[in-house]
N, C-alpha and C positions, 0 to 999 in steps of 0.2 A: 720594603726591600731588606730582606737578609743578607748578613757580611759573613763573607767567610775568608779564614786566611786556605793559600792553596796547600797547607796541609789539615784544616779539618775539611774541605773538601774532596780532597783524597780519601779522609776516615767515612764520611759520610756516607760515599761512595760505595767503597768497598764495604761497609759495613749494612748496605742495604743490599747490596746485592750478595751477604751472605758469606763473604769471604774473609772475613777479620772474625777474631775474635770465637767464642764458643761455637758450635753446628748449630743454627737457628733448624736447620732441615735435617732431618733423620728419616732411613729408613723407607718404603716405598711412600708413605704418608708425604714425608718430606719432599719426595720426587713431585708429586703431587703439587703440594704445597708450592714449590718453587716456581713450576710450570704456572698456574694460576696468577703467582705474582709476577712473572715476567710477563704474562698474557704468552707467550709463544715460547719456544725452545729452536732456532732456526736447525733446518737437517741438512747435511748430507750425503750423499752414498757412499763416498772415498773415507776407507777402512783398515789405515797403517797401523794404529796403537789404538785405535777406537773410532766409532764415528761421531763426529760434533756432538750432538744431541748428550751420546754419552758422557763426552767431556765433560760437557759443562756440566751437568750434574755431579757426577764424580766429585769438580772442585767443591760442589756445595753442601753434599748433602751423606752424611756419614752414615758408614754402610752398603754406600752403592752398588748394586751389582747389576749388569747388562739385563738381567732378569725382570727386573723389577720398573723397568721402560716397556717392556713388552707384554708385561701382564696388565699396566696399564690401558694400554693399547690394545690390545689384542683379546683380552680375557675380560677384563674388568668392565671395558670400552668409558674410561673416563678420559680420555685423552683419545682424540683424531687426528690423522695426517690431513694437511692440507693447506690452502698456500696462505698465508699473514706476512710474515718479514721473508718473503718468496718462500720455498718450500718447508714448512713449518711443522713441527707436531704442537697441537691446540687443544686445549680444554673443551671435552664435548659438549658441554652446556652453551658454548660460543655458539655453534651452528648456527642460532638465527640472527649471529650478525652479520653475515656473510653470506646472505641471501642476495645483492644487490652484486656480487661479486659469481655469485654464481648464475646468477641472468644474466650478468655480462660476458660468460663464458659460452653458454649457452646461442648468445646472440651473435658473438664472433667468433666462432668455430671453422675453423681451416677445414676445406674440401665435405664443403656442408650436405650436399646434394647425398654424397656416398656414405658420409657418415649417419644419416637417417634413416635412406633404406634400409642399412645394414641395423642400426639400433635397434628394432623388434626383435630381431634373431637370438642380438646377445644377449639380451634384457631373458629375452622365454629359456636358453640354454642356462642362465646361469638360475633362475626360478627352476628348472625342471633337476639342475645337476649338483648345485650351490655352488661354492668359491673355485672363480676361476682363473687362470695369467692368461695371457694371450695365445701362450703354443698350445692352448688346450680349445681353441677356437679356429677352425678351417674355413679361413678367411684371407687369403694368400696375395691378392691383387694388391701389389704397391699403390699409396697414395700422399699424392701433398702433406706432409706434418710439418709441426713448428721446427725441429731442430735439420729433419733431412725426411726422406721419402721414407715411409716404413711401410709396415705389412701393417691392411686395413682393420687387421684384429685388434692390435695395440692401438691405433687411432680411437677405434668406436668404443674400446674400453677407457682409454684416456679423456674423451670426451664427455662419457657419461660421467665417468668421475668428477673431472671439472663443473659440470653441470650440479652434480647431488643426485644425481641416479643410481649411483654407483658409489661407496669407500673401500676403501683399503681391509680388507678381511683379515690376512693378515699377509707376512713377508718369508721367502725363504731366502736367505741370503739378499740380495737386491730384485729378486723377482716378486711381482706383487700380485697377490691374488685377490682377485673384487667382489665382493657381494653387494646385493641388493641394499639400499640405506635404511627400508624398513624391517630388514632381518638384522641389524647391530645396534640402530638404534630407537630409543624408543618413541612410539606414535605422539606424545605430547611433544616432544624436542621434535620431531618435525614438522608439525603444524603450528608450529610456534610463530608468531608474525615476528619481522624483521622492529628490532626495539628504535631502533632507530631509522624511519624511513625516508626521513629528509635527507640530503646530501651534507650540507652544512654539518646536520647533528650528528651524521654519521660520522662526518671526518673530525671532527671535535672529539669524539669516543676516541677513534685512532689515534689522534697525538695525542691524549691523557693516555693513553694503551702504551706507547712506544716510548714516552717520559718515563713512565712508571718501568716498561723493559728495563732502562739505563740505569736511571734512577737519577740522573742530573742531563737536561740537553739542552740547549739553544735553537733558537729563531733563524734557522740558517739552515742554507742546504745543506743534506747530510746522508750518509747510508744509511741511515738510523729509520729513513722515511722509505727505504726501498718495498716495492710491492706496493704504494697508494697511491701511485699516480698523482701526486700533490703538487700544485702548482704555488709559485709562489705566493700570489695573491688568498688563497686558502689557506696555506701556511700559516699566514700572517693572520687573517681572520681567524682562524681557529685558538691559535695563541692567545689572541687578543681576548676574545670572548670566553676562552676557560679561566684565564685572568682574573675577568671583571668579575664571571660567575663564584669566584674564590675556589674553583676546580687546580688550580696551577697556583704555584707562590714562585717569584722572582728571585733572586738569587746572586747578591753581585762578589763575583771572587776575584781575591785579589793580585791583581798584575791578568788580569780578562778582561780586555776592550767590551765585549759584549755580554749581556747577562746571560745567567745560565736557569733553569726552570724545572722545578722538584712537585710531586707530587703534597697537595696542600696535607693529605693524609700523613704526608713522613714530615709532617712539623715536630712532632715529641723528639726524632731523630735528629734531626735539625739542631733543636735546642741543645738538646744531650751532648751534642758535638760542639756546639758552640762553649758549651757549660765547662768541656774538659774531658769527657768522659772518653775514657781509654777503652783497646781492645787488646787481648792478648794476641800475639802473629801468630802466624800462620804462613807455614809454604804449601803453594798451590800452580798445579800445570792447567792454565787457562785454554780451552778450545780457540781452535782461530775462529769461530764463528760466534764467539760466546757473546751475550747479550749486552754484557758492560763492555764491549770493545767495537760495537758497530757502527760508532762515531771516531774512527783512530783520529782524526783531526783533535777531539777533545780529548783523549786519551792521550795526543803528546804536549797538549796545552798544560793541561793539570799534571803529568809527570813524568813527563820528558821523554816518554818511551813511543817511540817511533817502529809503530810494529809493520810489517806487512806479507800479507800469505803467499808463498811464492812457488804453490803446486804446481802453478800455471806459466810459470815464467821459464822461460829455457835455464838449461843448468850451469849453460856457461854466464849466464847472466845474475843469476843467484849472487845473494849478499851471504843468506846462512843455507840453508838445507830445503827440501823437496816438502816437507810434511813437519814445520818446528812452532813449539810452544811455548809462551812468554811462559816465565817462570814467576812469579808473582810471593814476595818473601816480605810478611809485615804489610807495611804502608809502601813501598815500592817495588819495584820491577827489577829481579837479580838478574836475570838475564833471559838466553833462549834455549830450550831442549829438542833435541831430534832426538827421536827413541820411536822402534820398528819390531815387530813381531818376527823372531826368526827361529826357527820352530817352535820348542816350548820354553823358550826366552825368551824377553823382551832387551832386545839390546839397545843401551841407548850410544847412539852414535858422534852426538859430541853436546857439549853445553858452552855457551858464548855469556859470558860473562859481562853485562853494563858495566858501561864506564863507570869509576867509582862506585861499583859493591864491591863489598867489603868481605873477603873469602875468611868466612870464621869458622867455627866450630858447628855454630847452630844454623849456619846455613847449607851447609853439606849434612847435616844432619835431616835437617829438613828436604832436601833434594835427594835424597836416600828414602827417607819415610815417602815421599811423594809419587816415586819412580814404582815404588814397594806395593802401595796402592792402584796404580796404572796397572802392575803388574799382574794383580788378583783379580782387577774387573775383568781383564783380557783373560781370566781361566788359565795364565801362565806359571812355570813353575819356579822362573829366576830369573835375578834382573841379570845383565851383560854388559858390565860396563866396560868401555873403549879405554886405552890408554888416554 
């Protein structure tokens, strides 16, 4: 069992996930890079100062431009949309582990009868036409879907896609155009068998996959697990046997009732933090979806920052703003930023300050540099700050 006080687990932390000290990530490589070691980048569509995906790369990976996501995706095809920590962008060499996820999709498909007849049609249109969205398919008859009724085109395209008939070609704005999986990616990667075809093995790969995301989690329920359907009982077995296998090391910090669980590979890290070893700060605007935050439970355990997303929450109810971002300065959390695209500004609309930061020089300086950077991924031309 490893000891850690709860400030080299804070360093350890952030310093695995990229965010202390030097740009471990650079450049599209590093976009790359990143995605890989997180196993996923969670997505999604809501687009104020950038969308999630973007974030979080942004805080990691110097140089980042919107561009350089989509060329992965889209051009390169080394990274696919698809669902992991629910709707995810994922390294394309994963496909074959996500075989058993895609039978499952396959096999509980909402208003199945219609969406079969209909699937020859669109399967031959998009082989005869290539990449297509749904208004480019004359399929009009509302039917049963997951969120609400929609038109049968969007069903029997989302279907195939959840299947692996069908990925993400590419995107215009939030509309997605589908192509065939044998025209993006290549024939060895889809007749690839699933590497894990046991259940047990497979969700054992998953929590080493989602520890390795955080880079520090516990044996407890968590958002951290969202997307695998994991039952307690698997939890705990999975845990257990990555353990014993010495896939997982133990972890106990201090003033944490419970332990906490690091990838056996970030032992050198491990050590290095235990040993002393420092990193230079760093201010950083964290995505609210970002990968070290999808256990906020352990996020206010180890540093007292009590975040939560509040797009969703009425306005009268709101603590901070509609769309705001921890602010992340050194080894703790300065406070929150709300900043919004308004024409070719980026205004930022106010900054909440944690109890006890410390308003210095080099923290406004770094919240400037930070804002400066937001402001060049979004293609804008100045930042707007608020009284």
């Amino acid at each position: 069992m490893i000891e850690l006080t709860l400030a080299q687990a804070r360093r350890f932390l952030l310093a695995k996930n990229g965010l202390i000290g030097g740009h471990r990530f650079r450049g599209k490589k590093g976009a790359l890079q990143y995605v890989r070691q997180a196993g996923c980048v969670q997505f999604d569509p809501v687009d104020v100062c950038g969308r999630s995906a973007d974030l979080s790369l942004l805080s990691r990976v110097q140089g980042y431009r919107k561009d350089m996501l989509e060329d992965l995706l889209y051009r390169d095809r080394s990274l696919i949309d698809y669902f992991d920590k629910n709707l995810a962008i994922l390294p394309a060499e994963d496909w074959p582990h996500f075989a058993r996820l895609r039978q499952r999709c396959a096999e509980q498909v909402r208003s199945r009868a219609q969406i079969e007849a209909a699937a020859p049609r669109v399967l031959g249109e998009i082989a005869a036409r290539g990449p297509l969205c749904s208004r480019d398919i004359a399929l009009d008859e509302k039917t049963d879907w997951y969120w609400s009724d929609t038109r049968l085109a969007r069903a029997v395209l989302e279907a195939l896609y959840f299947r692996g008939d069908l990925v993400v070609h590419h995107k215009e704005g939030n509309v997605k155009f589908y192509a065939r999986a044998q025209d993006c990616l290549p024939e060895a990667l889809l007749r690839a068998p699933d590497p894990y075809p046991g259940e047990a093995d497979h969700l054992r790969w998953w929590v080493e996959r989602r520890v390795g995301a955080v880079g520090l989690l516990w044996n407890r329920p968590s958002d951290a697990f969202l997307g695998m359907q994991l039952k307690a009982a698997q939890r705990n077995r999975a845990f257990g046997e990555l353990e014993a296998a010495g896939r997982l090391v133990p972890v106990r910090v201090q003033g944490l009732g419970l332990a906490l669980y690091a990838l056996a590979q970030d032992l050198p890290l491990l050590e290095a933090v235990r040993a002393g070893r420092k990193f230079a700060p760093r201010t950083e605007f964290l995505a609210p979806l970002d990968a070290m935050l999808w256990d906020r439970k352990l996020i206010e355990a180890l540093f007292g920052f009590a975040y939560r997303w509040e797009i969703y929450t009425p306005a009268e109810k709101r603590s901070y703003g509609h769309y705001v971002l921890p602010v992340l300065r050194g080894e703790r959390f300065a406070g929150r930023i709300e900043a919004v695209r308004r024409g070719r500004a980026l205004a930022v609309r106010a900054f909440w300050p944690e109890a006890g930061a410390r308003d210095t020089p080099a923290l406004r300086r770094g919240i400037e540099e930070a804002a400066q950077r937001l402001c060049a991924m979004n293609g804008l031309e100045r930042v707007a700050w608020a009284e």
